[in-house]
C-alpha positions in Angstrom: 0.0 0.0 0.0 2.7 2.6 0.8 4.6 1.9 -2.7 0.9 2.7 -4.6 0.9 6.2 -2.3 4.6 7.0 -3.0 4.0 6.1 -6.6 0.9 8.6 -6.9 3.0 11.3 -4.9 5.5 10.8 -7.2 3.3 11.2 -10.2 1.6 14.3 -8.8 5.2 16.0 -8.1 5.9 15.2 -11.6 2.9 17.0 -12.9 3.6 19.4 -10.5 7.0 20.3 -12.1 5.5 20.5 -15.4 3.2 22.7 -14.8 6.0 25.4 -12.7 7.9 24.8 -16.2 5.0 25.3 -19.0 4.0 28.6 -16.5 8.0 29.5 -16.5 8.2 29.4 -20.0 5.1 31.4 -20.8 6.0 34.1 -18.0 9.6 34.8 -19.6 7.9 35.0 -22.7 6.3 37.8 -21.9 8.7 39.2 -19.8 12.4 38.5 -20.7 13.9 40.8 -18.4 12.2 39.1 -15.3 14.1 38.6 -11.9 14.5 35.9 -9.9 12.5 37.5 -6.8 9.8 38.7 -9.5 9.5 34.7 -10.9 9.2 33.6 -6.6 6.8 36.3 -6.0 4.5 34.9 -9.4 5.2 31.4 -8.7 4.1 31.6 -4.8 1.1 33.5 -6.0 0.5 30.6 -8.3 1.6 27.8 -6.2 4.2 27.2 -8.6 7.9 25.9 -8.1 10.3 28.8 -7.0 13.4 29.3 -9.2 15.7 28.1 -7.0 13.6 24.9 -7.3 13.5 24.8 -11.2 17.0 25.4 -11.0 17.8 22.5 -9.4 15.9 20.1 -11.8 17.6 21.7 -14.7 20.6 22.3 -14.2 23.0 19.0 -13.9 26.2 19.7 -11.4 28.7 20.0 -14.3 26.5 22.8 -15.4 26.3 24.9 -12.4 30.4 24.5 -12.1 30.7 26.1 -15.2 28.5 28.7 -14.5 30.2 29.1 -11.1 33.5 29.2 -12.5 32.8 32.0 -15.0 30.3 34.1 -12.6 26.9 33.6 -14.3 23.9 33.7 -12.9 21.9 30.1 -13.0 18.6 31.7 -13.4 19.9 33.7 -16.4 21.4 30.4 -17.8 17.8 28.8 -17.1 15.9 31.7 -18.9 18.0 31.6 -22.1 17.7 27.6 -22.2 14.2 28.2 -22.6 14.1 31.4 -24.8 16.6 33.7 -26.8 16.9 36.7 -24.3 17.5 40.0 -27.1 20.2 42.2 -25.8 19.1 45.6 -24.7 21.6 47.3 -27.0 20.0 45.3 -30.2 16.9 46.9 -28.7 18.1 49.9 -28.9 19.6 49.4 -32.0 16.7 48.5 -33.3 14.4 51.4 -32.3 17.0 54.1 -33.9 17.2 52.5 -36.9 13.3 52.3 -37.4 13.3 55.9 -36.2 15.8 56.6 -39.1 13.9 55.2 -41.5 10.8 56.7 -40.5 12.6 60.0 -40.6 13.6 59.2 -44.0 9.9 58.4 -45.6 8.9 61.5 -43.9 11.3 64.0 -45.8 10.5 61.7 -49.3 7.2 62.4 -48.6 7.6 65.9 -47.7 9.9 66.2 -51.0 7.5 64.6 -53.3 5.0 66.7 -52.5 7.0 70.2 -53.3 
């Protein structure tokens, strides 16, 4: 009898983790730039697993010596496994040049009209 309870506590723990995960994943969808206090405060809200928790099932010891050895954060390293994290420079970047351009079609339009 106590393997069957074990076995269904396992199971639930399983769907358990799954679920913190899939939420994880959506959440720093949305939010790239999210911190690890911001992701507890979600995940206690939501009865979710806490980073430090997701962390652990992720990331495999030789992992988190590398990371240790070149001073990276592991809930960075856990973010980016899950999405592509843009730079805030590209960002930037990205904004001037669109600003350019939009500069641009306004003073072709501005000229075509003369």
């Amino acid at each position: 009898m106590y393997n069957f309870f074990e076995n269904v506590y396992n199971i639930n723990m399983i769907n358990y983790y799954e679920k913190s995960k899939k939420e994880f994943i959506k959440y720093i969808k949305k939010n790239p730039y999210v911190t690890r206090e911001e992701w507890d405060e979600y995940a206690h809200k939501n009865y979710l697993f806490s980073a430090f928790t997701l962390c652990s099932h992720e990331i495999t010891e030789n992992t988190l010596e590398i990371l240790q050895k070149h001073s990276k954060n592991e809930f960075e390293f856990l973010k980016e496994m899950f999405i592509i994290i843009p730079d805030n420079r590209l960002i930037i970047l990205k904004n001037k040049i669109k600003k350019i351009i939009g500069l641009k079609r306004k003073s072709e339009g501005k000229d075509a009209t003369r």
